[in-house]
KOLBA-214027 format. One record per residue: residue in three letters; chain; x, y, z of N, C-alpha, C in turn. Coordinates in pm, 1 decimal. Layout:
BEGIN
<ala, A, <X, Y, Z>, <X, Y, Z>, <X, Y, Z>>
...
//
This chain:
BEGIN
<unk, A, <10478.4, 30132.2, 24349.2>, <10493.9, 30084.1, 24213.4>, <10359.8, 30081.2, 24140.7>>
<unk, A, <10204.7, 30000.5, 24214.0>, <10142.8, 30014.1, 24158.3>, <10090.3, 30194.3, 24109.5>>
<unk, A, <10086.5, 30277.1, 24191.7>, <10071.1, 30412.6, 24162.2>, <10144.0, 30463.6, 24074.5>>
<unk, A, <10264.3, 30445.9, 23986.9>, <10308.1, 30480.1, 23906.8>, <10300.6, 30408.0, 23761.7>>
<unk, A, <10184.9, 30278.9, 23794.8>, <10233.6, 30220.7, 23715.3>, <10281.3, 30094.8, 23649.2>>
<unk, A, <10393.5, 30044.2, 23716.6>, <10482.3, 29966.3, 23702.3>, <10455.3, 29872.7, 23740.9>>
<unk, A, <10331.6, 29798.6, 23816.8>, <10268.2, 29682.8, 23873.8>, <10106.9, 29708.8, 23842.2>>
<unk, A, <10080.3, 29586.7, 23806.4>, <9969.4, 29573.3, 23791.2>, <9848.5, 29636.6, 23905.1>>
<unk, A, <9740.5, 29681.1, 23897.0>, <9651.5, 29731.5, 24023.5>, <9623.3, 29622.6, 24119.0>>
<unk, A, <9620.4, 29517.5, 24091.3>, <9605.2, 29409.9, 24190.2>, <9725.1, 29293.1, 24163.3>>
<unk, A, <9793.2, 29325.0, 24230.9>, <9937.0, 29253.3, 24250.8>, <9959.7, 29222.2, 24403.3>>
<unk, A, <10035.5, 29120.3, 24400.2>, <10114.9, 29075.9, 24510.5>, <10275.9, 29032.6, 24474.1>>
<unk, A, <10338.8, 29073.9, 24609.6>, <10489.0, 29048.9, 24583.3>, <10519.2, 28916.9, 24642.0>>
<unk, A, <10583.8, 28842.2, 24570.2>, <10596.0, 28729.3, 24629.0>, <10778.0, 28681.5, 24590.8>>
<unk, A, <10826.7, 28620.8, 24717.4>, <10978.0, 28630.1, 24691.1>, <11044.9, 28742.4, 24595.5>>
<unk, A, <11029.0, 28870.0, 24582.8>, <11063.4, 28969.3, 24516.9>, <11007.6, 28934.4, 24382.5>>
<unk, A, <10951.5, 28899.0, 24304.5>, <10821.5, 28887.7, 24222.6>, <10702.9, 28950.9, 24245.1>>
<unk, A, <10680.3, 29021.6, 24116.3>, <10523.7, 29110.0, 24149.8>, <10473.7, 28994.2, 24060.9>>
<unk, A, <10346.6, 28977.9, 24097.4>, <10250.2, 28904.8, 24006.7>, <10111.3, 28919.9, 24041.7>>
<unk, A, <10074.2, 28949.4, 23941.6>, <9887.7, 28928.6, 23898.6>, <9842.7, 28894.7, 23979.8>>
<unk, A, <9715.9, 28926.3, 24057.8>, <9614.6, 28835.0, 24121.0>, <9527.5, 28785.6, 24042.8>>
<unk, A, <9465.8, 28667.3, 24024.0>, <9352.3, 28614.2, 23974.8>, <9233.0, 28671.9, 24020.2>>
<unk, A, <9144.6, 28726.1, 23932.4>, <9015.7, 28714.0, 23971.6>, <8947.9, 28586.6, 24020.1>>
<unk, A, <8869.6, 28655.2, 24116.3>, <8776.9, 28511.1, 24149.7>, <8643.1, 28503.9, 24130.7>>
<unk, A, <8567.9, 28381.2, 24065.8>, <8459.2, 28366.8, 24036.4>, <8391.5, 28302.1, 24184.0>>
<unk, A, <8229.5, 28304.1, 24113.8>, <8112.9, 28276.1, 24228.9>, <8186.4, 28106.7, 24268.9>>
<unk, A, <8212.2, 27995.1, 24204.8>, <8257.7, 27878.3, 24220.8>, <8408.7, 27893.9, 24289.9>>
<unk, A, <8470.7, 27990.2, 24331.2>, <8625.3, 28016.7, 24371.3>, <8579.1, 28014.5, 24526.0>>
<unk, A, <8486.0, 28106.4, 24534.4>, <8451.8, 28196.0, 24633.7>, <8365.8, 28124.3, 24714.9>>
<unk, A, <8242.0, 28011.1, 24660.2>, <8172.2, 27919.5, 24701.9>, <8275.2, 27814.4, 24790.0>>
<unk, A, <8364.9, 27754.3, 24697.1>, <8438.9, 27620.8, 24740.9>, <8555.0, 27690.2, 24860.7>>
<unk, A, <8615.1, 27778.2, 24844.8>, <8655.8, 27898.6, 24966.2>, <8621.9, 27887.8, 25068.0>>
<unk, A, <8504.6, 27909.0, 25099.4>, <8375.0, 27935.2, 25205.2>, <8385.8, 27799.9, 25223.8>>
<unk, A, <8283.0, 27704.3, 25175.7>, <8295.9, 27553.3, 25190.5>, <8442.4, 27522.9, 25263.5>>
<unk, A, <8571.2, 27524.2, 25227.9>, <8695.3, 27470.0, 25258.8>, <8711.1, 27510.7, 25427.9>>
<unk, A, <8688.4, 27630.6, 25390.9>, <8719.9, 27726.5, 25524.4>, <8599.6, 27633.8, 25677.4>>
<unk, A, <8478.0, 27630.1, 25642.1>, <8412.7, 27582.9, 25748.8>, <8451.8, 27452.6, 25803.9>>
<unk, A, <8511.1, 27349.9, 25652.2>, <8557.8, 27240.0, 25691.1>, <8675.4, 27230.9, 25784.3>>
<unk, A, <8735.0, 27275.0, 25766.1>, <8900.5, 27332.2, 25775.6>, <8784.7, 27349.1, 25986.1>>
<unk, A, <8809.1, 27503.4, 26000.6>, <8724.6, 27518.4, 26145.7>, <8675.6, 27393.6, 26214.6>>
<unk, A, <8603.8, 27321.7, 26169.9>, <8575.2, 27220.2, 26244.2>, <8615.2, 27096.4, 26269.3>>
<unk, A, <8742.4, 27121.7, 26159.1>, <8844.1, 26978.7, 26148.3>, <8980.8, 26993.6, 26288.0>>
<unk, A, <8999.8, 27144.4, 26318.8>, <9173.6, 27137.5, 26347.6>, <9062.6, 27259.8, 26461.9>>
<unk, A, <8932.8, 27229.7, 26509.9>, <8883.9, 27313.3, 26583.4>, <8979.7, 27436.7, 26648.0>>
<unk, A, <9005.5, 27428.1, 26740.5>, <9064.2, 27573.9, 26853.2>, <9209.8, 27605.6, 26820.7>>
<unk, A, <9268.7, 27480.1, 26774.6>, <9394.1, 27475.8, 26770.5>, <9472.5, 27534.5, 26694.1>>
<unk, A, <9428.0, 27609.6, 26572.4>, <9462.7, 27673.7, 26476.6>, <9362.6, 27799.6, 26430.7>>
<unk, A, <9440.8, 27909.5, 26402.3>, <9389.1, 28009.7, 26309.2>, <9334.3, 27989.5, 26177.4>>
<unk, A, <9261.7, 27967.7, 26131.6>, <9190.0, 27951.0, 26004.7>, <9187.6, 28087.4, 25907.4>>
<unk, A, <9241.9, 28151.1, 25800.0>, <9239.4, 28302.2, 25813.9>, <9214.4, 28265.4, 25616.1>>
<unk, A, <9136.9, 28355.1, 25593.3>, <9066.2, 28389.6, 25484.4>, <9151.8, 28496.2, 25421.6>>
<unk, A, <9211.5, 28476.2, 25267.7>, <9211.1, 28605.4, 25223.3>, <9312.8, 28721.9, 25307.8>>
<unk, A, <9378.9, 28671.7, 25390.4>, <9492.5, 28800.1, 25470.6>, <9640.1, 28751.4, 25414.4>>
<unk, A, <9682.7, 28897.9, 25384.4>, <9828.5, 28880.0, 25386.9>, <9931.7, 28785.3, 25484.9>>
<unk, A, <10011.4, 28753.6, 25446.4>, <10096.0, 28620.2, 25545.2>, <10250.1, 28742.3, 25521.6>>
<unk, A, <10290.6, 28795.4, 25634.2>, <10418.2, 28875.4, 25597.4>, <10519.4, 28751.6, 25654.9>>
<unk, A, <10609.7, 28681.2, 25535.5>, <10675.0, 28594.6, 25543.6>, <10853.5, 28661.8, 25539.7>>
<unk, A, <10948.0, 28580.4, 25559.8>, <11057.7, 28673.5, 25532.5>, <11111.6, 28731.2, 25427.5>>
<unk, A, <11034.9, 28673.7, 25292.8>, <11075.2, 28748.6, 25156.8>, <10950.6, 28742.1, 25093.1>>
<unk, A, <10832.1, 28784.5, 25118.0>, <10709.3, 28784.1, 25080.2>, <10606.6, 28842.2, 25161.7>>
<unk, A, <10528.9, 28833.8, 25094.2>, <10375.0, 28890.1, 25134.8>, <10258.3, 28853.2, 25079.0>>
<unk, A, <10240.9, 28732.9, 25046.3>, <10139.2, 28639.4, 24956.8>, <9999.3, 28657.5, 25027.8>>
<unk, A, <9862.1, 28651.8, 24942.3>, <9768.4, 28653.8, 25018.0>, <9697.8, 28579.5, 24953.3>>
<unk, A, <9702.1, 28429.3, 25029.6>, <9673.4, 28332.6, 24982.3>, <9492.2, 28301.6, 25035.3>>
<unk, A, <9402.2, 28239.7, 24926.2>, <9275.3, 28223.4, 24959.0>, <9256.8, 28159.2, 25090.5>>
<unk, A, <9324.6, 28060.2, 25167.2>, <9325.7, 28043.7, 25311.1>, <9477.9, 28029.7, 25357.0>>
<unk, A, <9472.1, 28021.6, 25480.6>, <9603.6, 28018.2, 25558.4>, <9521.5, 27953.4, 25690.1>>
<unk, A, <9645.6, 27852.2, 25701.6>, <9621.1, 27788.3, 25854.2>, <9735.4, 27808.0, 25944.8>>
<unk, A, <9768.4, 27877.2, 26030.0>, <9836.9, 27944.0, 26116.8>, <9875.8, 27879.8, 26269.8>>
<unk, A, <9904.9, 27882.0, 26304.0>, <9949.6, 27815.7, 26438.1>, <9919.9, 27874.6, 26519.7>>
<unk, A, <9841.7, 27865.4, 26617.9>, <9806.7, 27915.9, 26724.3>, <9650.5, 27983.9, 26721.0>>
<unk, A, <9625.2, 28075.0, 26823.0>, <9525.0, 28145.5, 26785.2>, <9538.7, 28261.2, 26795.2>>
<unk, A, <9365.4, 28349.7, 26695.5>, <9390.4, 28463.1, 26658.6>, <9441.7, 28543.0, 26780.5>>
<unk, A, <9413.8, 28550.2, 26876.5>, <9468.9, 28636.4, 26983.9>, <9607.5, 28611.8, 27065.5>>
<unk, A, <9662.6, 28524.7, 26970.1>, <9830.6, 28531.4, 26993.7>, <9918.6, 28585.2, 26907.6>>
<unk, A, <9810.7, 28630.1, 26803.1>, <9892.5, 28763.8, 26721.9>, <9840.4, 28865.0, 26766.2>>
<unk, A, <9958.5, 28930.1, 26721.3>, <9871.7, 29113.8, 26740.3>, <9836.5, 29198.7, 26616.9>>
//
């Protein structure tokens, strides 16, 4: 869709909704970073901490600025 067109160049589908991504500024991207280290050292081993990756959900594909995940990274593939 985006190659033809019909979606914006930086889109995500979310529950069958295309929508816009926001740009992100130096203060998005700062407090991001900040959240993320907190986050790591709060819920240490026990959780995936994941930056910025797609989440393939059952009617979506959101790629939300963090995601906290269950388990760890090497129990996905």
């Amino acid at each position: 869709m985006i190659d033809k067109g019909l979606a914006p160049e930086r889109a995500e589908l979310i529950r069958g909704v295309i929508l816009e991504k926001m740009s992100k500024s130096f203060l998005h991207t700062k407090l991001t970073d900040a959240l993320i280290e907190f986050l790591r050292g709060a819920v240490g081993g026990m959780f995936w901490i994941r930056q910025e990756a797609p989440l393939t959900l059952k009617d979506s594909e959101p790629e939300p600025d963090i995601s906290i995940v269950d388990g760890r990274r090497d129990d996905y593939c």
